[in-house]
C-alpha positions as CSV (number, residue, x, y, z in Angstrom):
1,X,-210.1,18.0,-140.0
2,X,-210.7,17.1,-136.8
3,X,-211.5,18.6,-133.2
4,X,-209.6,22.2,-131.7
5,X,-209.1,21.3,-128.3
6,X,-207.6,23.3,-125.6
7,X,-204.2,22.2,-124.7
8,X,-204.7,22.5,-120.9
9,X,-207.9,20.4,-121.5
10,X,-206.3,17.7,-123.6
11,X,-203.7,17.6,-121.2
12,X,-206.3,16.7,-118.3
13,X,-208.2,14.7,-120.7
14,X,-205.2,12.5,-122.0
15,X,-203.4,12.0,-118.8
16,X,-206.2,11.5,-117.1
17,X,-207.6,8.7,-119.0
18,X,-204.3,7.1,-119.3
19,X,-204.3,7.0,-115.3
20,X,-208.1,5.8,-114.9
21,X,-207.2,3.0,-117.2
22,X,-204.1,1.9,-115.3
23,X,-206.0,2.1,-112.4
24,X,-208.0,-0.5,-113.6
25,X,-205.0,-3.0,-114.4
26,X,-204.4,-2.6,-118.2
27,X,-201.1,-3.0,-119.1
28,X,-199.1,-0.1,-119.6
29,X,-197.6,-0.8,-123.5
30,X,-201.5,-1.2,-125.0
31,X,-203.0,1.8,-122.7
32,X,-200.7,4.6,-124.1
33,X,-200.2,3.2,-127.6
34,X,-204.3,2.6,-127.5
35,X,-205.2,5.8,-126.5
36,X,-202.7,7.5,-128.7
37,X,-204.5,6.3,-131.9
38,X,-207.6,7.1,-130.1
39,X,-207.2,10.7,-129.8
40,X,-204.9,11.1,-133.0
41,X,-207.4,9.8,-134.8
42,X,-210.4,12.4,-133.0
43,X,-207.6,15.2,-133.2
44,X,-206.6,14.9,-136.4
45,X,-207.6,13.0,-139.3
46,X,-207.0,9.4,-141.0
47,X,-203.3,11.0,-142.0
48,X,-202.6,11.9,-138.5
49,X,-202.1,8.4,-138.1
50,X,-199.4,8.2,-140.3
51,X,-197.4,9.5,-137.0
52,X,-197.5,5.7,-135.3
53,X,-195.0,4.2,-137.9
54,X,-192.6,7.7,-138.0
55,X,-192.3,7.6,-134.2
56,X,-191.8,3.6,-133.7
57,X,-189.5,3.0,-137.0
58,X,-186.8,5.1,-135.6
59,X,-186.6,2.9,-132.1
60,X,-187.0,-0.4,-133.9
61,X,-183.8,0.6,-136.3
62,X,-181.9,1.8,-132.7
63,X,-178.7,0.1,-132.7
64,X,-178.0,1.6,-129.6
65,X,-181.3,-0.6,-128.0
66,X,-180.2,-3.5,-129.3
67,X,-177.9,-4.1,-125.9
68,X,-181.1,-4.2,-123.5
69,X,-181.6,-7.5,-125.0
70,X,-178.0,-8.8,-124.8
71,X,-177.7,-7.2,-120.8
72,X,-180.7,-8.9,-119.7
73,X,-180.1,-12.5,-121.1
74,X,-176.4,-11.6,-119.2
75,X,-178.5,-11.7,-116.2
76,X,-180.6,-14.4,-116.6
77,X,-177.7,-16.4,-117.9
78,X,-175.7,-15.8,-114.7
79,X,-178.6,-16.2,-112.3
80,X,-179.9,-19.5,-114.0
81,X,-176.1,-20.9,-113.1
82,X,-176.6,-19.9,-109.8
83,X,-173.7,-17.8,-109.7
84,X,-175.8,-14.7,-107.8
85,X,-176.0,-17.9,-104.9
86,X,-172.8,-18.6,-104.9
87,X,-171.6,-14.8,-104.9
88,X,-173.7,-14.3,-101.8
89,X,-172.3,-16.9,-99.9
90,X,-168.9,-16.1,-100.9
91,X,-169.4,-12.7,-99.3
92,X,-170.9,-13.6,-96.7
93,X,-168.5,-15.9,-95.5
94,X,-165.6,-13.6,-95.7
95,X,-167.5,-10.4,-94.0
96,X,-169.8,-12.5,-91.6
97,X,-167.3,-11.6,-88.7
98,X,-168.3,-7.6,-88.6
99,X,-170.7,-6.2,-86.4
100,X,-174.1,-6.0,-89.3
101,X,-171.5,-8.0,-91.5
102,X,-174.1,-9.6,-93.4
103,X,-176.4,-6.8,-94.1
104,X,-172.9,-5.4,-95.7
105,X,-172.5,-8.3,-97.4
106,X,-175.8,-7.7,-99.0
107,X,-175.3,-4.5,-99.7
108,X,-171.7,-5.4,-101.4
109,X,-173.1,-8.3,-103.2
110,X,-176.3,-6.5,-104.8
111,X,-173.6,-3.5,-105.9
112,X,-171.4,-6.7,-107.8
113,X,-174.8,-7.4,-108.7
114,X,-176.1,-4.4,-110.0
115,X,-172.4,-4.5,-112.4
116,X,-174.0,-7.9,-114.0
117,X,-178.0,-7.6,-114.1
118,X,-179.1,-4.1,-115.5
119,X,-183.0,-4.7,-114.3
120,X,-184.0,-4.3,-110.7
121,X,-187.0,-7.0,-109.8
122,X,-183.9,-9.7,-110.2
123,X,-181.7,-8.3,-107.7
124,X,-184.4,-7.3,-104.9
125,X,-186.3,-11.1,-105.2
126,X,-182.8,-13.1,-105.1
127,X,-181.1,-11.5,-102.7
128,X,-184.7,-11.5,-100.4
129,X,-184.6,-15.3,-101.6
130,X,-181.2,-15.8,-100.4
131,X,-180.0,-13.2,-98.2
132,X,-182.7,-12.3,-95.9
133,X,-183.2,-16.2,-94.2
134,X,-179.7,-16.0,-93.6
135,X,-179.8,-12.7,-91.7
136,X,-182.5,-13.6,-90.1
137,X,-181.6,-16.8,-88.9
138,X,-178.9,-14.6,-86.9
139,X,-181.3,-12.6,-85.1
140,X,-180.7,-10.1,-87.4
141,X,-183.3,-6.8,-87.1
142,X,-185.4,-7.8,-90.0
143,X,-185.7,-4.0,-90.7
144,X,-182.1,-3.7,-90.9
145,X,-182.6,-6.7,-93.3
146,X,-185.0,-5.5,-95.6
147,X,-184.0,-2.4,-95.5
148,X,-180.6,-3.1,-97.0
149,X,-181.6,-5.8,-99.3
150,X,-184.3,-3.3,-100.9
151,X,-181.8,-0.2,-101.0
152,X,-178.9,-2.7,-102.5
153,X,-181.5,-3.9,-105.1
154,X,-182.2,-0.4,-106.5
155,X,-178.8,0.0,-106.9
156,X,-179.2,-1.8,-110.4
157,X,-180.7,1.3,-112.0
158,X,-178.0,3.6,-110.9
159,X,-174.5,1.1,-111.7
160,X,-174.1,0.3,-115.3
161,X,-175.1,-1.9,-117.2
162,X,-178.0,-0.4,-116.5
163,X,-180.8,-0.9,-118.9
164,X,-182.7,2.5,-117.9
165,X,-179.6,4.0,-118.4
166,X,-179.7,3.2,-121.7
167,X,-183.3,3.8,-122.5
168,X,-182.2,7.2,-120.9
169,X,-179.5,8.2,-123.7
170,X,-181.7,7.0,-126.5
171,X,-184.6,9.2,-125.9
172,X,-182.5,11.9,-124.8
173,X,-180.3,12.0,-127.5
174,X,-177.0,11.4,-125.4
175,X,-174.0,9.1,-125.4
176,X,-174.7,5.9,-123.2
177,X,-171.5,5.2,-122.4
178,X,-171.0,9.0,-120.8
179,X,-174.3,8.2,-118.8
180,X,-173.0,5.0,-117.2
181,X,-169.8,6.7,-116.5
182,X,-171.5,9.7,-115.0
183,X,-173.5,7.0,-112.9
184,X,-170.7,4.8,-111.3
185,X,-169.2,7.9,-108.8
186,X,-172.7,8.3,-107.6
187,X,-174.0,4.6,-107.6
188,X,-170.5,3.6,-105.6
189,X,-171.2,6.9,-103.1
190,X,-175.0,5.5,-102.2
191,X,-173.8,1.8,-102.0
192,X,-171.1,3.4,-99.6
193,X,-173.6,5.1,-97.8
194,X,-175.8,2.3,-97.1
195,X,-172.9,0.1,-95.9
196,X,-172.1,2.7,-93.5
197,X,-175.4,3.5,-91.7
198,X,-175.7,-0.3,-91.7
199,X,-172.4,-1.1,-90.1
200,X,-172.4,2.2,-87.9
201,X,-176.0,1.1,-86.3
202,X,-174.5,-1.9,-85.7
203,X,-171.6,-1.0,-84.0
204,X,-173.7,1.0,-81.7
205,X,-176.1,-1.4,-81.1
206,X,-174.9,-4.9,-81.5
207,X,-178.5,-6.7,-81.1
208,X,-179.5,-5.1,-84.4
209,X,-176.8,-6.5,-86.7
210,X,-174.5,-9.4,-84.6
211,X,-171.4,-10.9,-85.9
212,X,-171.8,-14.3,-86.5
213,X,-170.1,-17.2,-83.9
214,X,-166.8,-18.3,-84.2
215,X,-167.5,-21.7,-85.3
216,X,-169.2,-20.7,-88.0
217,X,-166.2,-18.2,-89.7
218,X,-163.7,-19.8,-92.0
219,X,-160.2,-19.4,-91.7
220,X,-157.8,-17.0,-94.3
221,X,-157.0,-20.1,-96.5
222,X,-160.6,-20.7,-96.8
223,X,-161.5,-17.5,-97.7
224,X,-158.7,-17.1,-100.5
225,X,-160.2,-20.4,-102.2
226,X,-163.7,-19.0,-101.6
227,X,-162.6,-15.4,-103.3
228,X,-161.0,-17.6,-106.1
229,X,-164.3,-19.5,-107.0
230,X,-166.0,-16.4,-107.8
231,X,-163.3,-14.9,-110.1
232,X,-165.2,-15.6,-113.4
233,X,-167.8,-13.9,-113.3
234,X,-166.4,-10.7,-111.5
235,X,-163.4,-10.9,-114.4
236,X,-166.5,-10.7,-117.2
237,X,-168.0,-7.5,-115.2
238,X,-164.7,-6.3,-114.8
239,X,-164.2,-7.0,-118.6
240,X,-167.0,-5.5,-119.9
241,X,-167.3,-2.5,-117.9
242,X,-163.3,-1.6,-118.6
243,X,-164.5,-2.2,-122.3
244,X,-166.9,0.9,-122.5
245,X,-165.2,2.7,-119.8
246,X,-161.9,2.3,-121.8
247,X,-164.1,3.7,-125.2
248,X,-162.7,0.8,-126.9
249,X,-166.2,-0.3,-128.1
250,X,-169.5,0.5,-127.3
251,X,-172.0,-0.1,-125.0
252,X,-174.1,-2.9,-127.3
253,X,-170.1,-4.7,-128.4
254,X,-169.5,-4.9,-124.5
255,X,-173.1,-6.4,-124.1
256,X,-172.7,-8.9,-127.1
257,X,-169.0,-9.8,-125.4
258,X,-170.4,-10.0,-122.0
259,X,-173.3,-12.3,-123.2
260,X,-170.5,-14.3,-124.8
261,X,-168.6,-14.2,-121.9
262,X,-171.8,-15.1,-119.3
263,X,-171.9,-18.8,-121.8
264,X,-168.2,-19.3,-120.7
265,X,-169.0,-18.4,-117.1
266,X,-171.6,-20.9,-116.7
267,X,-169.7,-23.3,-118.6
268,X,-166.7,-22.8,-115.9
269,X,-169.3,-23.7,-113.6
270,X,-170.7,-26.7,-115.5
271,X,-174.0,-25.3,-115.5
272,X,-174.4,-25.2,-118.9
273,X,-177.1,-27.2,-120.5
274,X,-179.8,-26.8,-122.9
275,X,-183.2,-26.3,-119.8
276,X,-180.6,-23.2,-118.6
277,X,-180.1,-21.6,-122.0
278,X,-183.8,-22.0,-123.1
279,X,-185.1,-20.5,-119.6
280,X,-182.9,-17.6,-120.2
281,X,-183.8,-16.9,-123.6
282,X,-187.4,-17.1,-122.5
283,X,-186.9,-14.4,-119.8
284,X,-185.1,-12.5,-122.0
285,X,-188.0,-12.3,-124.5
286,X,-190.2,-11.6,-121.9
287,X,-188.7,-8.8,-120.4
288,X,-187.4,-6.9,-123.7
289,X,-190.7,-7.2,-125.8
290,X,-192.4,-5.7,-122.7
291,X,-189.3,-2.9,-122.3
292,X,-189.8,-2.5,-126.4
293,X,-193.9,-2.4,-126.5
294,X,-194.0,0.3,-124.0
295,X,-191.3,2.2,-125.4
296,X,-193.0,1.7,-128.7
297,X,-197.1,3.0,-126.8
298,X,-195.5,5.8,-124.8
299,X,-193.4,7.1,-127.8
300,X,-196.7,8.0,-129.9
301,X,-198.8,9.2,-127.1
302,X,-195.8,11.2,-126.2
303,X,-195.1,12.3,-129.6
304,X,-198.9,13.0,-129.9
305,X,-198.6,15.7,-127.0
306,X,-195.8,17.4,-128.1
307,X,-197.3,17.7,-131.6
308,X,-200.4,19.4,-130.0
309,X,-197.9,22.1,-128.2
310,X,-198.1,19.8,-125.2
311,X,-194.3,20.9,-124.8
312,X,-194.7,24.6,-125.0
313,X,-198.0,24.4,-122.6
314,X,-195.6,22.7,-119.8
315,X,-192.9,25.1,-120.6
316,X,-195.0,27.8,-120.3
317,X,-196.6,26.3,-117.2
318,X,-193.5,25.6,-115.5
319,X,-192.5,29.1,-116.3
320,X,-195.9,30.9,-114.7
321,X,-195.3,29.6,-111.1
322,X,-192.7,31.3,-110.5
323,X,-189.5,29.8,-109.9
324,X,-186.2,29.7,-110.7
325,X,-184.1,27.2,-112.3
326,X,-183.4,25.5,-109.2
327,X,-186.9,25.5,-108.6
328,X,-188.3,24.4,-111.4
329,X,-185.4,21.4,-111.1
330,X,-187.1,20.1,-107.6
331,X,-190.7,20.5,-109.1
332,X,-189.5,18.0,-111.9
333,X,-188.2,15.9,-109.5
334,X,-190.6,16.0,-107.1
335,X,-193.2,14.8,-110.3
336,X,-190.6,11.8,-111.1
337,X,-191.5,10.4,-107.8
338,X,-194.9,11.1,-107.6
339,X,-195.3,9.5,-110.8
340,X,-193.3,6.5,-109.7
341,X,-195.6,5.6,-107.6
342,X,-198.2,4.9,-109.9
343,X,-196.2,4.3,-113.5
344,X,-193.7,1.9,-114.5
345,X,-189.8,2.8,-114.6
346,X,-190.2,2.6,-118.1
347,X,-192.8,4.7,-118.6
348,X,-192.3,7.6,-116.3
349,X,-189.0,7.6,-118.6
350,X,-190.9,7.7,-122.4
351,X,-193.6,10.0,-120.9
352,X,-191.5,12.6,-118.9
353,X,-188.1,13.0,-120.4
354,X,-189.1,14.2,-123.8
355,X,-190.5,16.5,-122.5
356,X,-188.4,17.6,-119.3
357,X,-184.7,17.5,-121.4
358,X,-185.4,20.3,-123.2
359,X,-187.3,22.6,-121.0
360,X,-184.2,22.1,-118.5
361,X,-181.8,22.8,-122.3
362,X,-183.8,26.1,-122.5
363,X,-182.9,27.2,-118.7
364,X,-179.5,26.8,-119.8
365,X,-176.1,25.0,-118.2
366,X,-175.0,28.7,-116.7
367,X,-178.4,28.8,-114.5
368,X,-176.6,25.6,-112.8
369,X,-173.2,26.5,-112.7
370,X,-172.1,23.8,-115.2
371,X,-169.9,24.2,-118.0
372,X,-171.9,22.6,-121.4
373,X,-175.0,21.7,-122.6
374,X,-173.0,18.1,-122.6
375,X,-172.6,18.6,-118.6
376,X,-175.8,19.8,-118.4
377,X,-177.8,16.9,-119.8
378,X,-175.4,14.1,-118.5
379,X,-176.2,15.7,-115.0
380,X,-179.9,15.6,-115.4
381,X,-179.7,12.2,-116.7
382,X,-177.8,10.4,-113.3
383,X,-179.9,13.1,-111.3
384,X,-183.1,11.7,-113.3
385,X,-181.7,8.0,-112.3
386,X,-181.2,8.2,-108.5
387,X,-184.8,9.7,-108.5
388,X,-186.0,6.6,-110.2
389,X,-184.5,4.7,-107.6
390,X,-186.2,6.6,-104.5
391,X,-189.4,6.0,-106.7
392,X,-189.0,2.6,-106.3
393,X,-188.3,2.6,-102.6
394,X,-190.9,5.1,-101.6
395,X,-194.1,3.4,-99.8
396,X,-197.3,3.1,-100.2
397,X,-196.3,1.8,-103.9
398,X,-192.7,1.5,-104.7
399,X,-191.3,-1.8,-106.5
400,X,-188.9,-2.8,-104.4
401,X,-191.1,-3.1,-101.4
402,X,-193.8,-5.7,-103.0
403,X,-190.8,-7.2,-105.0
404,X,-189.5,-8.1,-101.0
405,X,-193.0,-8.7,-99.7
406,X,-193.5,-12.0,-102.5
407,X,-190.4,-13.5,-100.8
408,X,-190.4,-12.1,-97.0
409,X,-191.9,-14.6,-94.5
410,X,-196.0,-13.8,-94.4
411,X,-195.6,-13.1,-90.4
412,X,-193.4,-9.9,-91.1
413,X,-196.6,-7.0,-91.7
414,X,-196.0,-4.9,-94.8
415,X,-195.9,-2.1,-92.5
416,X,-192.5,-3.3,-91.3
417,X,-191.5,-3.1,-94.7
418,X,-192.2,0.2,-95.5
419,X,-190.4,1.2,-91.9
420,X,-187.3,-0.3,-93.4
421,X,-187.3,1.5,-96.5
422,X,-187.4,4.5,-94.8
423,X,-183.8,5.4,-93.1
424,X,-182.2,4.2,-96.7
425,X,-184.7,6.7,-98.7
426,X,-183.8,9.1,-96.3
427,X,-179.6,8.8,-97.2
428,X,-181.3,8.5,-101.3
429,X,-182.0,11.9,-100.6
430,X,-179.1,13.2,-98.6
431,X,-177.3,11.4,-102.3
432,X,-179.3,13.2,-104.3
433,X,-178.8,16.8,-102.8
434,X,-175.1,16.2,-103.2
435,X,-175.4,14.8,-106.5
436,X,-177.5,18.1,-107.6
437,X,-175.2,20.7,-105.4
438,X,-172.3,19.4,-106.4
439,X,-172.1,18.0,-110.3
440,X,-168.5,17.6,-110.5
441,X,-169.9,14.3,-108.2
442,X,-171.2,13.0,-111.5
443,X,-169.1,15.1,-114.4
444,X,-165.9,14.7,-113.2
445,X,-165.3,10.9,-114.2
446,X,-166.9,11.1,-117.7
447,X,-164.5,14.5,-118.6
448,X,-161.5,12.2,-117.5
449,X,-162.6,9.5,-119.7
450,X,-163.7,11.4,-122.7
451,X,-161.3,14.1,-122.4
C-alpha cells in the first residue's frame, strides 16, 4: 500500500506543485494529468492507476462533447470566409451616425459574434484586428475602444453556442441546452449594458465617442442592401439557436447542422475552396485536442482528490469559516476569479466544479430562495459563466487584455489597457449581483422553454 497523507497536506502539496509547474510554462493538459499519475502512483499502489482509463473513457464516449468540435470548425469556417469582416462593416455602416456609434457597433457585432464562435481568443483578436483601426482612425478614446472590444469579446462564453457552456453541463451532470437558455437573458442584459455606458459616455462627452461625418454615411437604400448581404449567416445562427431553443434536437444535431450550414454560407459567399476548408479543419484540431487533453489531465487529478476525501476536506473547510450560504457562494466566486488569473478557462472549470456543484447541492435550493435542485444548479452554472468572463477581463493577467495587446498598436502602454477594462468589469459585477439576487434573471426563460 502506499503513503497516509494528511488531506490538508496533500491538498498544499498537490495544488501547490501543480501551480509551481505552471509557473514555469508547462502546459496545462500534461501538468495535471502528469502529476496525477505521480501521486496516485505514491498514494496508492500500481492498481490505483487503474483510475486514469475509468475517469477518461467516460469523456471520450461523451456524445454530448462531440459538438465542441463541430462549434468551433463553425467558427473557423465563417471567419476564414471573412464573413466576421464583412459583419463588422455592415454594422458599422448602418450605426456609424450615433454619438460612440462604432464602439456600439462593436459591441453588437461581437454579441452576433458570440451566437457563431463559442471560443473567446477569436472574437477579442478579430474584432481588435478589425474594429479598433477603425475607431481609432475617428479619434475615438482608445480606452473606450478597447474597452468595448474586450468586454464584447468575452461575451462568447456567456451567449450560446458556447463551448464552456457545454463543458459546464457535462461535468456537472446538467442539460446543455437548459444552460445556454439560462445564459441568453443574462448574456443579452451585459451586452445591453455595455452598449449603454458606451453610448451614454458619449452622449455626454462627444470627444470620447464622435459620430462619424456625413460624407462618409450611406443612405437608407444602401443600408437595406448592406443588411441583406449579411442575411446568411445570421439566418444559420438564427437557425441553429431556434433549433435547441425550440428542443427540436440537441445541442451536438444543431452543431452538425450549423457546421453544414457554415459550408453553404461560405459557398454563398464564394469563399469556398480547398486552402479555406483545410485551414479550418487544422484549427479545429488544434483547439479541440487541447480543450479534450486538458479535460482528459484535470479529470484524473481531480478525480484523484476527491478519492482522497479532497471533497469532504473542502466541504468541511468551507463549513468552519463561518458563513452562510450566501457566503460561502461569494467565497466560491471570489476563488473562480482568483484562479482565472493564473489557470486556463478550461481548467479552473475540470478543477473547481466537481468539486463546488455539490457542496453548493448540499446547502440546498431553499438556502437561495429557488424552487429545485434543477434551478439551483442551472443558476450556479450561468453565475459560474459570467465569473469566467470577469476572470478574463480582470488585469494584471486576464485573456482578453493580452489577446488585445498582440493586435493594439505598440505606442498604446498596456497600462491603458488594463484602465479600459476596468469601467466594463465594473458593470460584470453590477451583472453579476443581479444575476445572483435575482435568479428568475436566469430561470425564467429555460422554465418557459422546458415547461
Amino acid at each position: 500500500m502506499g503513503i497516509e497523507i494528511d488531506i490538508a497536506w496533500l491538498t498544499l502539496i498537490m495544488f501547490g506543485s501543480l501551480l509551481t509547474l505552471l509557473m514555469a510554462g508547462l502546459p496545462l493538459a500534461f501538468v495535471t494529468g502528469g502529476l496525477a499519475c505521480v501521486f496516485l502512483f505514491v498514494l496508492g499502489d500500481a492498481r490505483a492507476l487503474n483510475i486514469v482509463p475509468s475517469r477518461i473513457f467516460p469523456l471520450m464516449t461523451n456524445y454530448q462533447l462531440s459538438a465542441i468540435p463541430l462549434f468551433i470548425f463553425m467558427a473557423a469556417m465563417l471567419e476564414r470566409a471573412g464573413i466576421i469582416n464583412d459583419m463588422f462593416d455592415v454594422i458599422y455602416k448602418v450605426m456609424g451616425g450615433l454619438k460612440g456609434g462604432l464602439a456600439a457597433a462593436t459591441i453588437i457585432a461581437s454579441t452576433i459574434l458570440a451566437a457563431m464562435v463559442g471560443v473567446i481568443g477569436a472574437a477579442v483578436v478579430t474584432m481588435g484586428i478589425i474594429a479598433l483601426p477603425a475607431m481609432l482612425k475617428r479619434n475615438y478614446d482608445p480606452k473606450i475602444a478597447m474597452g468595448s472590444i474586450m468586454a464584447g469579446g468575452t461575451l462568447g462564453i456567456l451567449i450560446p453556442p458556447s463551448i464552456l457552456a457545454i463543458i459546464y453541463a457535462v461535468v456537472a451532470e446538467q442539460s446543455v441546452g437548459e444552460l445556454f437558455i439560462g445564459a441568453v437573458i443574462p448574456g443579452l442584459l451585459l451586452s445591453g449594458m455595455y452598449i449603454a455606458y458606451v453610448v451614454t459616455r458619449s452622449y455626454i462627452n462627444p470627444v470620447l465617442g464622435p459620430a462619424i461625418p456625413m460624407e462618409e454615411r450611406v443612405s437608407n437604400a444602401e443600408k437595406l442592401r448592406l443588411v441583406g448581404k449579411m442575411a446568411a449567416p445570421i439566418v444559420l445562427v438564427v437557425v441553429v439557436l431556434g433549433i435547441i431553443f425550440s428542443g427540436v434536437a440537441t445541442p451536438v444535431e444543431a452543431a452538425g447542422i450549423g457546421t453544414f450550414g457554415a459550408f453553404i454560407v461560405a459557398a454563398i459567399h464564394r469563399k469556398l475552396d480547398w486552402p479555406t476548408v483545410r485551414e479550418a479543419c487544422t484549427t479545429t484540431l488544434k483547439a479541440s485536442a487541447m480543450v479534450i487533453w486538458i479535460m482528459f489531465g484535470a479529470t484524473i487529478f481531480v478525480g484523484l482528490y476527491v478519492l482522497e476525501g479532497g471533497q469532504q476536506f473542502v466541504q468541511e473547510s468551507l463549513a468552519a469559516t463561518g458563513l452562510g450560504p450566501w457566503g460561502i457562494l461569494i467565497l466560491m466566486q471570489v476563488l473562480l476569479v482568483i484562479l482565472g488569473m493564473f489557470l486556463d478557462w478550461v481548467g479552473i472549470l475540470l478543477l473547481c466544479v466537481p468539486i463546488f456543484v455539490p457542496i453548493i447541492k448540499a446547502l440546498g435550493a431553499q438556502a437561495f430562495g429557488l424552487d429545485s435542485t434543477e434551478d439551483l444548479v442551472l443558476w450556479f452554472g450561468v453565475l459560474y459563466l459570467v465569473n469566467m468572463q470577469m476572470s478574463f477581463l480582470s488585469p494584471p493577467f486576464g485573456y482578453a487584455l493580452f489577446y488585445l495587446r498582440g493586435v493594439a498598436p505598440p505606442e498604446i502602454p498596456m497600462s491603458d489597457i488594463f484602465k479600459s477594462a476596468l469601467p466594463f468589469l465594473f458593470l460584470q459585477v453590477v451583472g453579476l449581483v443581479l444575476c445572483m439576487f435575482f435568479p428568475q434573471i436566469i430561470t425564467w426563460l429555460p422554465r418557459l422553454v422546458y415547461g
